[in-house]
Steps between C-alpha positions, in 0.01 A plus 500: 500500500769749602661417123236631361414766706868623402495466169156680501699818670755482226243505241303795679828647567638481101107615411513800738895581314363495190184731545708745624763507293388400202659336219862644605486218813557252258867378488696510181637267290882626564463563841626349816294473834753770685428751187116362501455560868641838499288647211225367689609676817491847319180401333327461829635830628375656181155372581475586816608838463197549221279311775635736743404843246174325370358487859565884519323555199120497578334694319281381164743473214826532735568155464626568092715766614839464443649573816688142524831322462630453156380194494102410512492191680222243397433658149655390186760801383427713200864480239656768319810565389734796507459578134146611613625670795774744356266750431547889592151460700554208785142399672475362806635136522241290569689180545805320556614489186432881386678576810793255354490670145467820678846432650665393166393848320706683800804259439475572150464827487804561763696306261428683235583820677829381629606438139524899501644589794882541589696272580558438852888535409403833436296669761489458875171380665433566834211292654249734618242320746090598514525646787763737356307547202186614708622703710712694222151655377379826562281525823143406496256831609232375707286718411602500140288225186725179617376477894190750545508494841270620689252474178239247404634261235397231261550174433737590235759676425736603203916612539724571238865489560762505192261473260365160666157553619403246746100461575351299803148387589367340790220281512301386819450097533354424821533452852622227702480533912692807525696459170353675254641490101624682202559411179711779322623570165803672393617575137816656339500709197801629341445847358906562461730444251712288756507101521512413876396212692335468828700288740340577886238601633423659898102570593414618825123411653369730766193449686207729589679627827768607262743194648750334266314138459765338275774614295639267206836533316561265209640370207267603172128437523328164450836327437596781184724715484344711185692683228316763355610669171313809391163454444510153724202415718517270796215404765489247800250444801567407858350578829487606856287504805475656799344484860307855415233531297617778284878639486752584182840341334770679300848442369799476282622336151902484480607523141808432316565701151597267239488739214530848580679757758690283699743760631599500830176539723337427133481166505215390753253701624135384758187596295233547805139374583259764560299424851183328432160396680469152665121532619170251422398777258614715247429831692801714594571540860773641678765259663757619751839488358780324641830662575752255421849602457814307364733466844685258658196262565433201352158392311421115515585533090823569280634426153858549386608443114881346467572409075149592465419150728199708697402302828253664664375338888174576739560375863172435727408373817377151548499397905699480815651155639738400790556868501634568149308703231431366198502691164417354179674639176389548135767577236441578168846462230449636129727450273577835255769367319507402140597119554422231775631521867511198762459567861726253681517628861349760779532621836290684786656739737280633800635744738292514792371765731892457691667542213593146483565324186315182404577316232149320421575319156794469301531206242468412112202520322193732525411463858138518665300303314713341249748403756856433352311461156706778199280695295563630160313825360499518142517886400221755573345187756412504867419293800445542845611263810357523887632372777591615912653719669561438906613803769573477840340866502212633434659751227764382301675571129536244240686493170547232252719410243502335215799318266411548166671369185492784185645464199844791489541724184749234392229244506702307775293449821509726811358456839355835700346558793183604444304666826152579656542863705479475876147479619382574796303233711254566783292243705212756616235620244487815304889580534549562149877642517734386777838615644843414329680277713783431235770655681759529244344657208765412235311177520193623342 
């Protein structure tokens, strides 16, 4: 009896696998069970993070929106092909795979652009980080068509910065408990003559108190890094909740000139998002705006860009046990290079509240959740990895680290070091920035 009770589990079980994930839980013909089993690992994430966002989104009609993973678990994937993608006017990607041809156009049209530009034998490049890039822009007026604070505001807004006019949308999806959701949509239009590409992205989400609710830093959006020439078009969705029922977002593109002034100073610039309405309707109301400052505290977010190898990482508290705090991680890598990288290795730092060093991870592979497992990123593609962070402390900083193998100008391999910022880690709710315990700050 118990024999067949088991083998009536495994059945259910494979049954239950397969609804979810759809045809993609099937194995492959060339692949092994350790290959298998993790594909099916990330597959199940996938799914529950649209689970997770489908819950949120309650509302008649909410459940089409396309406020999801790349991948649409449980529903066979539309195919296209990059030929149908490199177009100057880029739609939403719907799917997996228009995300995927997405990502080719970008590597091919940073190719192309690099078949005009000087050699590196000839000019010196200094790596300029987001951060730098952002806060090299003129300042913001509150007051001023960006922020309008202390003004009622739409759901919308529209910024143009270099001749790249970025325009975002929000769209209410429901309410959950005290979560409530928004769908938004954001699109860049290249008026200029310039070809640039977007490579990160920072968004700040403030509640109706005016409080910082979450702050994200990040490689690209929706796993592309988009190059624009003039006239080019690109659009993605995401979206956000919050505790409040009403409350607003802005934020930053960094860019890169491919073709164009790339004089000193020239050669990146961060084209701004206009504050915009999160509400339930599409009334404008006045939010409270948030004073937030760059200083010497850290947000629970950073991205850092080393041989255009962006790794971008989002730390969160998970629980306390046996008197540590437990943080779990989620890093994003994109690779912007013309040709295929392989990450072999990583490593967490956390520096806790003592200014003690702890090293928390440190061995080959991609760490978290593929373990000691490599990963290779064929050019303009992305992935993400989770996994834990543990502090004796209630506050802590974290960094991690990444080996990465690039092919050199002389086509000969090179390993780099490619790094998440320091983020800032705190174990009570609603810190969104936290002190900087790295002592030593040559080792930022």
């Amino acid at each position: 009896m118990s024999r067949y009770l088991g083998s009536a589990v495994f059945v259910l079980g494979l049954a239950l696998t397969f609804s979810l994930l759809g045809r993609d839980a099937l194995p492959k013909v060339d692949e092994n069970p350790q290959a298998y089993g993790l594909r099916l690992l990330n597959l199940g994430a996938t799914a529950a993070e649209n689970l997770y966002i489908k819950a949120l989104l309650l509302t008649p009609g909410a459940a089409s929106a396309t406020v999801k993973s790349t991948l649409d678990a449980g529903a066979p994937l539309p195919t296209s092909s990059p030929a149908k993608q490199d177009v100057l006017v880029q739609k939403v990607a719907k799917s997996e795979d228009e995300i995927s041809a997405q990502q080719d156009v970008s590597a091919k049209r940073y190719a192309e652009s690099r078949k005009d530009a000087p050699s590196r034998d000839d000019v010196v490049v200094l790596p300029e980080q987001p951060d730098d890039v952002r806060q090299r822009m003129p300042t913001v007026d509150p007051q001023g068509p960006e922020m309008r604070c202390g003004k009622a505001i739409p759901p919308k807004s529209s910024v143009t910065t270099r001749g790249v006019e970025i325009t975002a949308k929000s769209d209410f999806q429901g309410s959950r408990g005290r979560q409530h959701a928004w769908k938004y949509t954001i699109r860049f239009t290249n008026h200029g003559k310039e070809t640039v590409q977007m490579l990160t992205r920072h968004w700040l989400f403030v509640d109706s108190t005016g409080r910082l609710a979450n702050e994200v830093k990040g490689p690209g959006a929706r796993g592309v890094t988009p190059v624009l020439p003039p006239g080019g078009e690109w659009s993605y969705e995401s979206g956000t909740s919050l505790e409040t029922s009403y409350g607003s977002m802005y934020g930053s593109f960094q860019f890169e000139v491919l073709k164009g002034d790339t004089a000193p100073g020239r050669g990146s610039f961060s084209a701004r998002v206009g504050r915009l309405l999160l509400s339930k309707d599409s009334q404008p109301r006045d939010v409270p705006c948030v004073d937030v400052k760059d200083s010497e505290l850290l947000p629970g977010t950073g991205v850092l860009v080393t041989e255009r190898v962006i790794v971008g990482a989002q730390g969160d508290f998970t629980r306390r046990k046996n008197k540590k705090h437990h943080f779990s991680f989620d890093v994003q890598i994109n690779n912007a290079r013309e040709a295929a990288v392989d990450v072999v290795g990583h490593k967490w730092e956390l520096v806790d509240e003592a200014g003690k060093w702890h090293i928390i991870a440190d061995g080959e592979g991609v760490g978290g959740i593929y373990r000691h497992r490599s990963r290779q990123l064929a050019a303009g593609d992305a992935f993400r990895t989770q996994g834990e962070l543990v502090s004796p402390t209630p506050y802590a900083n974290a960094k991690g680290t990444y080996k990465v193998i690039i092919k050199g100008d002389n086509g000969l391999p090179v390993e780099i070091e490619a790094s998440t910022d320091w983020i800032g880690l705190a174990a009570e709710q609603g810190e969104s920035r936290v002190q900087n315990f790295v002592v030593d700050k040559r080792l930022r």
